[in-house]
ZAPA-585682 format. One line per 4 residues: number of its first residue (from 1); their letters; for each residue x, y, z of N, C-alpha, C. Coordinates in Angstrom, 2 decimals, padded with zeros to 5 digits. Layout:
<rs>
NUM> A> X:Y:Z:X:Y:Z:X:Y:Z | ... $
</rs>
This chain:
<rs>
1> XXXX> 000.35:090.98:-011.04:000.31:089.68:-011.66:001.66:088.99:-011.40 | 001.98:087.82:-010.92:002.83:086.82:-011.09:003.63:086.66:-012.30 | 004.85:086.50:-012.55:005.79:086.46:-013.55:005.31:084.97:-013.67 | 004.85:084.50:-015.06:004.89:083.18:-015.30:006.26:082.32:-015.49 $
5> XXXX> 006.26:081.03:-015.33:007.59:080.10:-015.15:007.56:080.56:-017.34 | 009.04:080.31:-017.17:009.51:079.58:-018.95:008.48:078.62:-019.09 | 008.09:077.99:-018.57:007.25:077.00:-019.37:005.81:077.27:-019.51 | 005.34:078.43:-018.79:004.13:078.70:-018.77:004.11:079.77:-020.36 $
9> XXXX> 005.33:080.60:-020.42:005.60:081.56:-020.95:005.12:080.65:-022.61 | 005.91:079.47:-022.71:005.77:078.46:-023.58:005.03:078.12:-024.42 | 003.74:077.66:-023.37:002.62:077.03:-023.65:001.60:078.20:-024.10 | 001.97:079.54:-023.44:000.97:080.71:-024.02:001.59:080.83:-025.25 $
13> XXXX> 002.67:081.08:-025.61:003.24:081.21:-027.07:002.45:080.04:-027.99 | 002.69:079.02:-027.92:002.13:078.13:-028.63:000.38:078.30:-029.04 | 000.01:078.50:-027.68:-001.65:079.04:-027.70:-001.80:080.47:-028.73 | -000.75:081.16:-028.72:-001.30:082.38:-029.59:-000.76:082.07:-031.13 $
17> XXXX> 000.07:081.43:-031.02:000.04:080.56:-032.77:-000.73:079.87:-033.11 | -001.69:078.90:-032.24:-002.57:077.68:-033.17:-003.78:078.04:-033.08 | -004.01:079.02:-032.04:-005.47:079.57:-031.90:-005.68:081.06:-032.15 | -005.71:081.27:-032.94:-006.05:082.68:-033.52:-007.39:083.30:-032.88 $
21> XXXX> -008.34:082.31:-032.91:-009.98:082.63:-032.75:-009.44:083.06:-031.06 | -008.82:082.40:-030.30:-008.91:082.72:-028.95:-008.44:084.00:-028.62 | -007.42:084.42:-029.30:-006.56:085.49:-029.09:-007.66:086.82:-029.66 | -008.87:086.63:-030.70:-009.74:087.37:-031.29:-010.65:087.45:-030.06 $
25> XXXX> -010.90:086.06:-029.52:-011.68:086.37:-028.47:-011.30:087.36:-027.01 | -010.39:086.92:-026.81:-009.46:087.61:-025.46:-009.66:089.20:-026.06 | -008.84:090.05:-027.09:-009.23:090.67:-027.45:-010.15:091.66:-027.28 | -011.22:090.99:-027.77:-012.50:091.66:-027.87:-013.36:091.49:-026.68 $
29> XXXX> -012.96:090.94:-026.07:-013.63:090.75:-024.16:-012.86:091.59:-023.52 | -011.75:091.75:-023.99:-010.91:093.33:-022.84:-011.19:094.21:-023.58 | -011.70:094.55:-024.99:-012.20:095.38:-025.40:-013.40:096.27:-025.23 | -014.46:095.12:-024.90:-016.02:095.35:-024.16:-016.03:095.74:-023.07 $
33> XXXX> -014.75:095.37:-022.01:-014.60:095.62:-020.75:-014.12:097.40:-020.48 | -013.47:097.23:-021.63:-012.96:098.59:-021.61:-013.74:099.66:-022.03 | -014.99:099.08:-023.06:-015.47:100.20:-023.19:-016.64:100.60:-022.36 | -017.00:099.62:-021.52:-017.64:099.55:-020.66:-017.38:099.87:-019.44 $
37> XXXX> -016.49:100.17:-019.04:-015.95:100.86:-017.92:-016.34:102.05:-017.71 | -016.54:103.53:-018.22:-017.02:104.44:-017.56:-018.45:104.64:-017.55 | -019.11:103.41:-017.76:-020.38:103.37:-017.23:-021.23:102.23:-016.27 | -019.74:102.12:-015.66:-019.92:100.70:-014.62:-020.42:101.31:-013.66 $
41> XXXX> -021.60:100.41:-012.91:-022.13:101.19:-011.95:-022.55:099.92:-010.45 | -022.42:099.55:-009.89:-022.56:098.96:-008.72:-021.28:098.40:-008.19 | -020.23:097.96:-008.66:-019.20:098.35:-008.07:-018.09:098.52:-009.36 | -017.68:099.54:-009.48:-016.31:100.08:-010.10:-015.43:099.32:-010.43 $
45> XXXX> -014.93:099.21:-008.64:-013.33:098.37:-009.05:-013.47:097.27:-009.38 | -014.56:096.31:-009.09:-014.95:095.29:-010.07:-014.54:095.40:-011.49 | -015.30:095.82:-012.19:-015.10:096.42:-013.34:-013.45:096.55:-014.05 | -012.81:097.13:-012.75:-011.64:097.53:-013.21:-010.98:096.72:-012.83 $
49> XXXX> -011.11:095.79:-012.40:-010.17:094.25:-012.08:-010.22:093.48:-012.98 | -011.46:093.54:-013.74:-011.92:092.82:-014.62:-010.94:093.40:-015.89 | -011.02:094.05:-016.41:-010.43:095.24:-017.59:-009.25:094.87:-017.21 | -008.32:094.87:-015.84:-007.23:095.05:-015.90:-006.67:093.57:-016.40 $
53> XXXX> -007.43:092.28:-015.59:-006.96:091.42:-016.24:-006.83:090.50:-017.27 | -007.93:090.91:-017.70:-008.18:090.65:-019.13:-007.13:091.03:-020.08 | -006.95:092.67:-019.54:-005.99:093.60:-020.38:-004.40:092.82:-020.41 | -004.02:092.44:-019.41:-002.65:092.06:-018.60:-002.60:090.53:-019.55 $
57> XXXX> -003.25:089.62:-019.13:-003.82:088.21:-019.91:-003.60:088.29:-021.39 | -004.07:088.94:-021.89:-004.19:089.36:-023.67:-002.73:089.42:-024.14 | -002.00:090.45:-023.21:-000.92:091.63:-023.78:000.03:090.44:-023.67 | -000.13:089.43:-022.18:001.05:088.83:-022.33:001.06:087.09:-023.27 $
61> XXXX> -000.09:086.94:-023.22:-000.20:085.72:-024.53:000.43:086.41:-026.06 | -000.20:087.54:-026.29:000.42:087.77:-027.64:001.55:088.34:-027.06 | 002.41:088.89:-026.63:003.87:088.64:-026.30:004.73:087.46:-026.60 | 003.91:087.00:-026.01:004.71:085.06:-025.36:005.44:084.73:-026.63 $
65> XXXX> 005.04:084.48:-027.78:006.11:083.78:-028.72:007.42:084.87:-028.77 | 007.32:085.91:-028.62:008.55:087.05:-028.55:009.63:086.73:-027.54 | 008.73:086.57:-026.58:009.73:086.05:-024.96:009.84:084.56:-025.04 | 009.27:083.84:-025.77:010.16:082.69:-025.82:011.77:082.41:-026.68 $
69> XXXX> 011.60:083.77:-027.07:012.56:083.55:-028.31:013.93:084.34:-027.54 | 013.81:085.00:-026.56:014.78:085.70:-025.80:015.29:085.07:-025.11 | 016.33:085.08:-024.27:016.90:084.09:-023.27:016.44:084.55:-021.62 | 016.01:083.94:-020.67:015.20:083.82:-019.21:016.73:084.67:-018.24 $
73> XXXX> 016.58:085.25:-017.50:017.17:085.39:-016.23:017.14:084.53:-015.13 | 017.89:083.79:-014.49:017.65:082.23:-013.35:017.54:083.50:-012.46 | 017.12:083.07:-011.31:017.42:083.91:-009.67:019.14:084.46:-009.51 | 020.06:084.16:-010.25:021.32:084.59:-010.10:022.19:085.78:-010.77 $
77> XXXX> 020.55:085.71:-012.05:021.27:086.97:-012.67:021.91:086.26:-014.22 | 021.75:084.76:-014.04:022.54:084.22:-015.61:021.40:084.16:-016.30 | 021.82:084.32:-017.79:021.28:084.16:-018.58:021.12:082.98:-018.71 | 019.84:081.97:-019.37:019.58:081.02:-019.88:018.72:080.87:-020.77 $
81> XXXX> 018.37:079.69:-021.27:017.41:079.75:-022.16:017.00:078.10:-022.16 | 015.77:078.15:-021.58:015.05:076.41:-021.28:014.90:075.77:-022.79 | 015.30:076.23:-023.56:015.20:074.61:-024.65:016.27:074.45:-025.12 | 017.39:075.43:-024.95:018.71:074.85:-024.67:019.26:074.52:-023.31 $
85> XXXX> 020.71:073.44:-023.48:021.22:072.70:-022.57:022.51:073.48:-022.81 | 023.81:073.13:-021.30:024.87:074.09:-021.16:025.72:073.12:-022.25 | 025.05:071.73:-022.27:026.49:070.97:-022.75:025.84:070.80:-024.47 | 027.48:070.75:-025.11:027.25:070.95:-026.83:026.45:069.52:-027.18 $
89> X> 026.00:069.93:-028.21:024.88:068.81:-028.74:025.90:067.71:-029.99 $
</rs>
């Protein structure tokens, strides 16, 4: 899976605070997937692509408000953090 941008990271945080029902839903669809997996039968890894991203999708929406609250790594190795600015307010 692709590392989402800070701002994607964002907008999933926000989604797992105002929508509860979705996060119940996500949930319980990688849940079905999962339990449905060792009796998948016409193709497997289907199955298990499915499970995986569902699984991956879920874990990192309910994450997201956690990692918004941490500060980002740029490509250089600095710390930052996108809803703060370098200069004092």
């Amino acid at each position: 899976m692709i590392r989402p941008s800070p701002k994607a990271v964002e907008a999933m945080a926000i989604v797992a605070k105002r929508n509860p029902e979705l996060m119940e839903f996500l949930r319980a669809a990688y849940m079905h997937e999962l339990e449905q997996l060792p009796q998948a039968t016409g193709n497997p890894a289907l199955a298990q692509g499915r499970c995986q991203v569902l699984g991956e999708l879920y874990k990192l929406i309910l994450s997201a408000p956690e990692l918004t609250a941490k500060p980002y790594q740029n490509g250089n190795g600095k710390l930052f953090n996108p809803t703060h600015t370098e200069r004092s307010v």
